[in-house]
N, C-alpha and C positions, 0 to 999 in steps of 0.2 A: 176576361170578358172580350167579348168580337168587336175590334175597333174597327169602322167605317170612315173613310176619310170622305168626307161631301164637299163636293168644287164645284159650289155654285156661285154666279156673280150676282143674282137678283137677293139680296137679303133677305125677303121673305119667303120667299122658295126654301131656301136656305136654311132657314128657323123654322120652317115647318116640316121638313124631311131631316134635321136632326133631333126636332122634338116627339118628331113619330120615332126614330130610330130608338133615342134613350126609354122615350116609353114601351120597349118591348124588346129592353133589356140588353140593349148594343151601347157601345161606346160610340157616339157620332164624335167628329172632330172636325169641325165648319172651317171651310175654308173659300174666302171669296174671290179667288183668282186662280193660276196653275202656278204662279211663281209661291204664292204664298202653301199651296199645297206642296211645293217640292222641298221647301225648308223644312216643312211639320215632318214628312218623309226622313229626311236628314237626321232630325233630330229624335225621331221612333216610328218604330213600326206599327202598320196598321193589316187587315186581313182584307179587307176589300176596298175596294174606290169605285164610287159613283160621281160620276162625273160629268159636269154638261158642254158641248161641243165650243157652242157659240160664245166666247166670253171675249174680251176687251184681253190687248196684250196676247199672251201665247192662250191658243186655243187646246181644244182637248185632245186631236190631235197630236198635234207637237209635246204636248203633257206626257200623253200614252208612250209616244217612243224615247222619251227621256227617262220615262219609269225602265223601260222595257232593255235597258241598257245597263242598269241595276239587276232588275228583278224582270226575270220571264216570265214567272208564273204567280205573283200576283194578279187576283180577278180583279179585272177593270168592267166597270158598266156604264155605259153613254146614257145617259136619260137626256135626251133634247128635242125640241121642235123640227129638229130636220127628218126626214122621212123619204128623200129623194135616192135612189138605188147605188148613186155615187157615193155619196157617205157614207150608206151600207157597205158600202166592199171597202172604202177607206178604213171601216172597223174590224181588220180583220186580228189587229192586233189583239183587241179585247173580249171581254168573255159572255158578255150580252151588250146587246143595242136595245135600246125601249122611243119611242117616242116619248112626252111629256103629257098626250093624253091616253093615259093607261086605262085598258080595260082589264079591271082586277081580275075574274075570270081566266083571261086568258096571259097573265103576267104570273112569271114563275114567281116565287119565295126567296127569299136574298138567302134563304139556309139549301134551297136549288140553285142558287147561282154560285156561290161561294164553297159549295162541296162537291 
């Protein structure tokens, strides 16, 4: 099964993008901060990360190139409220950027991001 690891700090953010993930047959694996995503990491693998920028403690950022020091080519995806051109290019590590307010239309398929 396609495990997604989700680092999001809002809980119900959180519970609602892995309860859309598992319904549609992903393995989601919730995780409410980057420290606590980098244990899950540690301790198995996952095929993609969604992940949000803004969070308390180490940001997503600092997540991404702590991964990226392991694993270069897991797809990383930033879903967050920022939208400013600086943190665009700060994402260069990663394999999409989305904002938080997605327009389904024009937002690829996590099976087009991930492949």
């Amino acid at each position: 099964m396609f495990r997604i690891l989700v680092v999001e700090d809002n809980e119900e953010l959180n519970r609602t993008i892995c309860s859309y993930l598992n319904k549609n047959d992903f393995e989601a694996i919730p995780c409410l901060n980057a420290s606590q995503a980098l244990e899950k990491l540690y301790v198995g693998n996952c095929d993609l990360i969604i992940s949000d920028i803004m969070m308390p403690g180490m940001d997503g950022f600092e997540l991404a190139k702590k991964i990226r020091v392991h694993n270069e080519n897991l797809p990383i995806l930033f879903l967050t409220a920022k939208d400013d051109f600086a943190s665009k290019q700060r994402c260069c590590s990663t394999t999409y950027f989305t904002e938080k307010k997605l327009h389904h239309e024009n937002t690829p398929s996590l099976q087009q991001i991930a492949f």
